[in-house]
N, C-alpha and C positions, 0 to 999 in steps of 0.2 A: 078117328079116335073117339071110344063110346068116354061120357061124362063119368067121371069118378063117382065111387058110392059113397054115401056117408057113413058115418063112424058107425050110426043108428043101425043101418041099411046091411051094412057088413055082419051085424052081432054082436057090434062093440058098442060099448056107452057113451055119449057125445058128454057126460058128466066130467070134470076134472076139479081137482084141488089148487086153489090158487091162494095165494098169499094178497097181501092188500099189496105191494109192492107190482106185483102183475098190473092191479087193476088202476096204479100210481103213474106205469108206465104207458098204459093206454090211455089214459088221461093228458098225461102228456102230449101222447103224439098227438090225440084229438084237438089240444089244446093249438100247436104248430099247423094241423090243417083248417082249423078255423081262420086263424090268424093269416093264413095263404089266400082262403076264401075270402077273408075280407079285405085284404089288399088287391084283389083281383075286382071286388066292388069298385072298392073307392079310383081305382085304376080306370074303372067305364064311367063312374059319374065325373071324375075330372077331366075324360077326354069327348065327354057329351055322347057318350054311345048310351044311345037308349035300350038297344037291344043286339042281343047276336044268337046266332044257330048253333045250336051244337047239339053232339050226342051225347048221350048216358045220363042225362037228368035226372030219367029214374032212378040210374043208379045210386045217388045221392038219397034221392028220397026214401028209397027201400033200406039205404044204410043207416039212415037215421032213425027210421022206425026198427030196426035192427038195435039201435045200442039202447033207445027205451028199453024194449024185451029182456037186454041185456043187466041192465039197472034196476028191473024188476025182479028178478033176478038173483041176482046181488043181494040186493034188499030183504029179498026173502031167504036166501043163506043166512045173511046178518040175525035174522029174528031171529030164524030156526038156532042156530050156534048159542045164541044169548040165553035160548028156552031150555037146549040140552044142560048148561054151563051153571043155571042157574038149580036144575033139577039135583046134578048131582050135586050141588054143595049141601041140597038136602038131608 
């Protein structure tokens, strides 16, 4: 099974309209997998594991660098919306 195309890739725009409520709710969840990761720390320093093996570490790290991108983002909607909002009361 070949890899799915992206939105971009297909013709379509990866762009969409989100309300602050969207971006409430990934917060959220972000907020419950921190909270997982950190009980999973404190889990190995209380049981004196210094270390363990596993896979997809990357994966963590690529997703964190992910929701910066994400938040920059954001951020820059934010201005732009404030610039437009601000013009037309002109």
């Amino acid at each position: 099974m070949g890899k799915k195309k992206s939105a971009a890739a297909s013709g379509g725009s990866r762009k969409r309209t989100i309300v602050a409520e969207d971006i409430a709710k990934g917060a959220r969840t972000l907020q419950q997998q921190a909270a997982a990761l950190d009980a999973l720390v404190q889990a190995m320093k209380s049981n004196a594991v210094k270390q363990i093996e596993i896979d997809g570490f990357g994966l963590l790290e690529r997703g964190v660098d992910e929701i910066d991108r994400f938040i920059d983002n954001v951020d820059k909607g934010v201005k732009q919306a404030r610039r437009d909002k601000e013009r037309a009361a002109m």
